[in-house]
C-alpha positions in Angstrom: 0.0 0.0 0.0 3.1 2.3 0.6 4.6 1.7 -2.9 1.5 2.5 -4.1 0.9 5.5 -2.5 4.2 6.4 -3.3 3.9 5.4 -6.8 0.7 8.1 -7.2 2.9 10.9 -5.6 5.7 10.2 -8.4 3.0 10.4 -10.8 1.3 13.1 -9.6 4.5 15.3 -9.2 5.3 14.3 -13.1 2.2 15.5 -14.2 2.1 18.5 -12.4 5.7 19.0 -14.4 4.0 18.2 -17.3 1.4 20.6 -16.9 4.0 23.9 -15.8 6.1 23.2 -18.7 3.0 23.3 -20.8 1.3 26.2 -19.7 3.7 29.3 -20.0 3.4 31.2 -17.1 1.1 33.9 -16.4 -1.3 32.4 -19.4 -5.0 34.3 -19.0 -7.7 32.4 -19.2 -10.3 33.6 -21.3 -12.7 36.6 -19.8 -16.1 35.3 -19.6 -18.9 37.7 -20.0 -22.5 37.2 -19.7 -25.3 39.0 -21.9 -28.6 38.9 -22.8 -28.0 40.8 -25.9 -28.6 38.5 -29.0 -29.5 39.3 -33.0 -27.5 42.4 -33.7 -27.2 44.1 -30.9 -24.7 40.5 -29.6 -22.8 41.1 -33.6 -22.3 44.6 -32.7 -21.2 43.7 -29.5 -18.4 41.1 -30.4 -16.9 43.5 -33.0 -16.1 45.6 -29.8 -15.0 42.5 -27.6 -12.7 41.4 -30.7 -11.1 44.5 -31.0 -9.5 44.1 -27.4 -7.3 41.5 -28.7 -8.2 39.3 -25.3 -9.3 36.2 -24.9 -13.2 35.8 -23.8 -16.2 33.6 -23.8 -19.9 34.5 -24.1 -22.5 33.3 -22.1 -25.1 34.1 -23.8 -28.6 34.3 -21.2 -32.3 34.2 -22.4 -32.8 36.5 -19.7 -29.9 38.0 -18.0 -32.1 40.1 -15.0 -33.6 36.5 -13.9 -30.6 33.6 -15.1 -27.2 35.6 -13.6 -28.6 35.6 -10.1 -28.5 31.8 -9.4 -25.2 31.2 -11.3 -23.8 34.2 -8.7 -25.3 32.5 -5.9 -23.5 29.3 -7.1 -20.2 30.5 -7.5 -20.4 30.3 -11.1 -20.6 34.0 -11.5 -18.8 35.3 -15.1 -15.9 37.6 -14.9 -18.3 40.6 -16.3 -22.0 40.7 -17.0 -24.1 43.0 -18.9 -27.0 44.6 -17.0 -30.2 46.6 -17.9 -31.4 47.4 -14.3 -29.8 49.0 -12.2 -31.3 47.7 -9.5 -29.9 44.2 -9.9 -26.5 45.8 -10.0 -27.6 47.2 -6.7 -28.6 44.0 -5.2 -25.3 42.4 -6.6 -23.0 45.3 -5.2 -24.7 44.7 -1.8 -24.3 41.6 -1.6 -20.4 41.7 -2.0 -20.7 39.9 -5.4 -19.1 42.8 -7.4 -15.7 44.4 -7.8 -15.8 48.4 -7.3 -14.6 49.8 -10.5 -13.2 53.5 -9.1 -11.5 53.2 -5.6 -8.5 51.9 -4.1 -4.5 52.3 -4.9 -5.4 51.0 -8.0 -8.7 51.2 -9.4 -10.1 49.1 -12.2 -11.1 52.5 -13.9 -8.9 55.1 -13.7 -10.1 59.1 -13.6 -8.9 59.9 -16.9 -11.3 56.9 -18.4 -14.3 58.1 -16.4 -13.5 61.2 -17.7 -14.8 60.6 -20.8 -18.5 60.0 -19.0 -20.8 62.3 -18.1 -21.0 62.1 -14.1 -25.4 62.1 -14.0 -24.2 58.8 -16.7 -22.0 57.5 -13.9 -24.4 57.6 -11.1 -26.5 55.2 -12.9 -24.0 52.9 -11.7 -23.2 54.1 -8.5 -24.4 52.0 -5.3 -23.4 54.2 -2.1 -21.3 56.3 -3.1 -18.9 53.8 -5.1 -19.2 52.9 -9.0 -20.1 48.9 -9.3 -21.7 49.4 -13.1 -20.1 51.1 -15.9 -22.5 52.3 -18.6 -21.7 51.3 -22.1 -25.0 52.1 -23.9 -27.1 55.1 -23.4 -30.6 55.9 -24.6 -32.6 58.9 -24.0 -36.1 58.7 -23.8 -36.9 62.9 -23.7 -36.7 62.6 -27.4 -40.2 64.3 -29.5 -40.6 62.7 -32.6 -42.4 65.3 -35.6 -42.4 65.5 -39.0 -40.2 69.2 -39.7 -42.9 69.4 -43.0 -45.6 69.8 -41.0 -44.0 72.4 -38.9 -43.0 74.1 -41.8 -46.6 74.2 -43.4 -48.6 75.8 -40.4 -45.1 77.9 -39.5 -44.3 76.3 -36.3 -40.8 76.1 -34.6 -39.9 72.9 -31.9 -41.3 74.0 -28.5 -38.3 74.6 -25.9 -41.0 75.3 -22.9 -43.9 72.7 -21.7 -46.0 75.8 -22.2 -45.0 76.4 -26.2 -45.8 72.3 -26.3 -49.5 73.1 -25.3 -49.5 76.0 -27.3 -48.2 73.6 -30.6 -50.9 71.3 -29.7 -53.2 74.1 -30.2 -52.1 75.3 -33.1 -52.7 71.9 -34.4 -56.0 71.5 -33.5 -56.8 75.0 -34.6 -55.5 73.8 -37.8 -58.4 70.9 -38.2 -55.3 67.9 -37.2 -54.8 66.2 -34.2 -51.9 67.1 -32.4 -50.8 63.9 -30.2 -50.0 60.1 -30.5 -49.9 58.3 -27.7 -49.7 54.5 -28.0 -51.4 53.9 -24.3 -52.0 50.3 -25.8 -48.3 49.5 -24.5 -48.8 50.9 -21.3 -44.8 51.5 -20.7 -45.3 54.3 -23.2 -47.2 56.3 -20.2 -44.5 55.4 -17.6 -42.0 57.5 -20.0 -44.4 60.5 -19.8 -44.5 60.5 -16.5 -41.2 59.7 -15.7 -39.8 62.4 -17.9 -42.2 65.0 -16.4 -41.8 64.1 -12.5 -37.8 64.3 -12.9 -38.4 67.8 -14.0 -40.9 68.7 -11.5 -39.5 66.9 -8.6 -36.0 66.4 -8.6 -34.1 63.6 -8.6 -34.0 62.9 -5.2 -38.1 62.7 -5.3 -37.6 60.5 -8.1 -35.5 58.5 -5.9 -37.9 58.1 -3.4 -40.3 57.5 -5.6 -39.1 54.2 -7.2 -36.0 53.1 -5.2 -36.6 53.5 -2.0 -39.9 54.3 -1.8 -39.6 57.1 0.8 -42.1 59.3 -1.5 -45.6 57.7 -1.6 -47.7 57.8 -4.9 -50.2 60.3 -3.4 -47.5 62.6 -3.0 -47.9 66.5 -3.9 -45.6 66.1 -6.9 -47.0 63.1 -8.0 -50.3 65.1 -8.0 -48.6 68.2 -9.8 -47.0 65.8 -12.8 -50.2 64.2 -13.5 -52.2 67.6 -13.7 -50.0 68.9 -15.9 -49.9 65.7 -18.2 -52.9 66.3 -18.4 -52.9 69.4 -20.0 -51.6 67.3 -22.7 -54.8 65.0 -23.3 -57.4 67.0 -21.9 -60.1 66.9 -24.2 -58.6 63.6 -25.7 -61.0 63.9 -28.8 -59.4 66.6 -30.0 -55.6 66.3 -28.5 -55.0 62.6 -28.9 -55.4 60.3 -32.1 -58.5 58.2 -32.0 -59.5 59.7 -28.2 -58.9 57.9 -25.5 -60.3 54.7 -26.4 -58.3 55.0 -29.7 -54.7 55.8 -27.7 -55.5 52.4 -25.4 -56.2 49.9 -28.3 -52.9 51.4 -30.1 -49.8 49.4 -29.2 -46.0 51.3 -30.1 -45.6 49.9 -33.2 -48.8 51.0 -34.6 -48.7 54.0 -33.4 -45.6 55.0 -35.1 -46.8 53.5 -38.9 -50.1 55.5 -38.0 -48.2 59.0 -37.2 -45.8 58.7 -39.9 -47.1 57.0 -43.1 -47.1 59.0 -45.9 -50.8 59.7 -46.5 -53.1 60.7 -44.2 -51.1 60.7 -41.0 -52.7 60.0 -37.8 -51.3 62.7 -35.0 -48.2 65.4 -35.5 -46.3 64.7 -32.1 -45.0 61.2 -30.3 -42.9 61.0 -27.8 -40.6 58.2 -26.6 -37.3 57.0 -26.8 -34.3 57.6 -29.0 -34.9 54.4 -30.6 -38.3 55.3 -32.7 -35.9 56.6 -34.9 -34.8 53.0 -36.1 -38.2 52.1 -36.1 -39.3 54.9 -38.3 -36.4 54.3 -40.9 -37.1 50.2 -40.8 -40.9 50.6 -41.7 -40.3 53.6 -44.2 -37.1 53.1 -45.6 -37.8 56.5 -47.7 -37.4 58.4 -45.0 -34.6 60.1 -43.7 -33.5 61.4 -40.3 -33.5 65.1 -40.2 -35.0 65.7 -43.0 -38.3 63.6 -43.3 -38.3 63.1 -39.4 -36.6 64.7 -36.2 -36.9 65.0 -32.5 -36.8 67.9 -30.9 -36.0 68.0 -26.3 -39.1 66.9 -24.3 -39.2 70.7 -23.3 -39.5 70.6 -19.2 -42.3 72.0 -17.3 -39.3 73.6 -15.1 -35.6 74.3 -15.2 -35.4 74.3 -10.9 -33.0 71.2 -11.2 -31.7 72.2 -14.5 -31.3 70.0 -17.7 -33.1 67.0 -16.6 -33.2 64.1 -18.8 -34.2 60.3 -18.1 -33.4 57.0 -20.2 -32.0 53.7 -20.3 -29.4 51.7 -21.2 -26.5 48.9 -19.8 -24.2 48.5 -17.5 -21.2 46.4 -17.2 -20.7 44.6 -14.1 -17.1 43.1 -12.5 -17.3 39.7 -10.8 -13.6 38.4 -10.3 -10.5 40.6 -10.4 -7.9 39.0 -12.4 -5.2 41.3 -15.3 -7.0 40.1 -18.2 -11.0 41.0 -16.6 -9.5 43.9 -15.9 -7.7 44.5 -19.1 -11.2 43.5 -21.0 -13.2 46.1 -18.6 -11.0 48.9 -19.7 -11.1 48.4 -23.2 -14.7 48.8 -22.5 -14.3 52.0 -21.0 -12.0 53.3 -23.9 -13.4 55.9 -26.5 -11.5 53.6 -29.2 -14.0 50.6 -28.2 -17.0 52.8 -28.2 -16.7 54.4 -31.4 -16.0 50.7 -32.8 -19.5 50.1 -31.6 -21.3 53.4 -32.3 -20.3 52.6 -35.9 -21.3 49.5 -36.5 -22.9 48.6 -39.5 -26.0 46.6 -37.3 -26.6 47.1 -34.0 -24.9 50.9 -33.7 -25.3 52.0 -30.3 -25.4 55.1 -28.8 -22.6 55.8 -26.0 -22.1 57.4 -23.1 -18.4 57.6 -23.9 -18.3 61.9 -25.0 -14.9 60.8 -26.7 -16.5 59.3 -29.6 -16.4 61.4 -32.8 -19.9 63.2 -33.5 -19.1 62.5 -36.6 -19.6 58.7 -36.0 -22.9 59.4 -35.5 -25.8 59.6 -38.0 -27.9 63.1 -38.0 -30.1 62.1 -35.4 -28.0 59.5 -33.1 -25.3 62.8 -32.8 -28.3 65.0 -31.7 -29.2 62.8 -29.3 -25.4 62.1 -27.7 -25.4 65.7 -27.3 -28.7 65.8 -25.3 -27.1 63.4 -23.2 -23.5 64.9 -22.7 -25.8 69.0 -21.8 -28.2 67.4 -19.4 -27.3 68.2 -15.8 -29.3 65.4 -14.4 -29.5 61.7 -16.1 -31.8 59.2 -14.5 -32.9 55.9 -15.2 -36.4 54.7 -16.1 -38.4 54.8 -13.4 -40.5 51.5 -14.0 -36.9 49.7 -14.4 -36.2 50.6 -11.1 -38.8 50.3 -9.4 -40.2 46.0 -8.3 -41.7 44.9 -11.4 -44.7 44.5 -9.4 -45.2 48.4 -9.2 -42.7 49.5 -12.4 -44.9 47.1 -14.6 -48.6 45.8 -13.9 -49.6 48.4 -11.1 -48.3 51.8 -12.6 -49.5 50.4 -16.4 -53.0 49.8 -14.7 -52.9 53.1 -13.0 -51.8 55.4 -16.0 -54.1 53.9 -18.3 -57.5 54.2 -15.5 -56.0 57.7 -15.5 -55.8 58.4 -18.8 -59.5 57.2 -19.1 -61.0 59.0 -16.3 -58.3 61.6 -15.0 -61.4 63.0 -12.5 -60.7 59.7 -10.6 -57.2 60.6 -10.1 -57.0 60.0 -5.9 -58.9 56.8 -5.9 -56.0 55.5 -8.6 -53.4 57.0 -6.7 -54.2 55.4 -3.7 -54.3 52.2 -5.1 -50.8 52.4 -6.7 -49.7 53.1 -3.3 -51.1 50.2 -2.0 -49.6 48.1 -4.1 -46.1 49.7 -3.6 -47.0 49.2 0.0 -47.0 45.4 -0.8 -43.8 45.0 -3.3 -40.9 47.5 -0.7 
């Protein structure tokens, strides 16, 4: 039993030889990074990761908010995720699971990288007080779409006050056309009005309260304020919105834009949501063209008290395990070079936070949109994506669209969403 024993440990010992004069020392294993980006935005996406000349491996999740929690939990956790919510990244940095990315003797992400981000785009990321997710793609969702010829025809300019908005909508109507689209069918469509008006109205740290925390209750004095003065938007919906109210909750997003911006007999002049209408628009009317047949002009606030206030969405990228070549890969990442490799891709372009890609890169109304990002003085997430899904989804859809239906019934809707935040906190 001894010379056997002793046999293994010989054997053992030549392997593990073996095995050193194999492996060159300091070899990198490859960085494994999990997404749940597939289709073109994942093609765009590996154009950037092979430009870093490093080695890596995808893991590619059906749904990355929901699958990277249990492979964390397991101790399978990839070297660097891709998030959408902020609040997972929250949870995660919390929990210990993630690497800070800007402290210590030597940070992941030095100041000169950051400095290429605008700092509202960096708290996105930021879980008290230190950065755990890096933003790589940005989108804004205070972004008007119109048609500049039907501007032109009634002599209008793009409102840059909430009051000139109502006063366009007028002019519309005035004019015999109905001024506003709203596709209330998809329900997340409201959340972005209201969203984008409450940051302006409240503040951001109401808004944090509001969905993150929940320290600000939905029957709130501001809450009250933004939906007032939304509805000065739809208020009388026959006239204001496309097909009235009941007309605005059968529409779903997609139909809404073909409706608004068909070629004959267009159904409302104004929609607004996010950045990314503008690929829709071009898709379904390849005719079209950006700035010239279609533009967005800035969701003009109902107040300038916090200053430029803009909200959106995008992804973060998350650090798991600290090793040179995660680290290596998560720098690239933060490097203008790797942005403006994705930014110009020929599918799935993105729009970056990174203000050290070329405008140039940029089509007409991508660069208009990077510089509505890199002039607003407060970014903030989408509200519904931060908020329990429970509350960001089913209860505030519910509670827009009663609202939108019978805005006399506001307080008795209110109280209900607040009932149902009571339950989700």
């Amino acid at each position: 039993m001894y010379r056997l024993c002793k046999l293994f440990v010989r054997i053992f010992g030549l392997l593990l030889i073996l095995a050193l004069l194999v492996v060159p020392a300091g070899a990198q294993e490859p960085v494994t990074i999990a997404t749940g980006w597939g289709g073109a935005e994942l093609a765009a996406f590996v154009k950037v990761l092979d430009g870093s000349g490093i080695d890596y491996e995808i893991l590619q999740l059906s749904s990355i908010e929901v699958d990277l929690g249990p492979l964390v939990a397991a101790g399978n956790a990839p070297d660097l995720a891709q998030m959408p919510r902020p609040g997972v990244t929250a949870a995660f940095a919390r929990d210990g699971a993630l690497l800070p990315l800007s402290s210590g003797d030597d940070p992941v992400l030095s100041a000169e990288l950051l400095a290429h981000t605008p700092a509202s785009v960096l708290e996105i990321g930021t879980v008290d007080g230190e950065l755990y997710g890096f933003m790589v793609k940005v989108s804004s969702k205070g972004t008007f779409w119109y048609k500049p010829a039907s501007f032109e025809a009634l002599g209008l300019e793009a409102p840059t006050t909430y009051d000139e908005l109502i006063a366009l909508g007028d002019a519309f109507v005035a004019d015999g056309q109905v001024p506003f689209m709203i596709s209330a069918g998809s329900a997340w469509v409201l959340t972005d009005w209201f969203e984008t008006l409450y940051i302006s109205i409240a503040g951001p740290e109401m808004y944090n309260g509001l969905f993150v925390t929940h320290e600000v209750e939905w029957t709130d004095p501001t809450v009250i304020e933004t939906l007032e003065t939304f509805r000065r938007i739809f208020d009388p919906a026959d006239e204001r919105i496309s097909g009235g109210v009941d007309g605005a909750l059968s529409t779903d997003l997609r139909s809404g834009i073909d409706a608004a911006f068909r070629a004959e007999d267009p159904a409302g002049e104004l929609f607004l949501s996010g950045s990314f209408v503008g690929g829709i628009i071009s898709a379904t009317f390849p005719d079209q063209v950006c700035g010239e047949d279609f533009d967005f002009f800035d969701f003009p606030e109902p107040g300038d008290m916090f200053g430029d206030t803009l909200m959106g969405g995008g992804d973060v990228m998350m650090m798991f395990n600290d090793r040179p070549e995660v680290r290596a890969m998560m720098q690239w990442l933060a490097n203008p070079e790797s942005a403006t490799i994705w930014a110009t891709a020929e599918e799935g372009a993105i729009l970056s936070p990174n203000t050290g890609v070329p405008l140039e890169s940029y089509d007409v109304c991508k660069a208009k949109e990077a510089q509505q990002i890199a002039a607003s003085d407060v970014f903030v997430f989408d509200g519904s994506d931060l908020a329990p899904g429970a509350v960001g989804g089913d209860a505030m859809f519910v509670a827009l669209q009663d609202y939108l239906a019978d805005p006399d019934s506001m307080m008795e809707i209110l109280e209900n969403l607040e009932d149902a935040a009571d339950a989700a906190y």
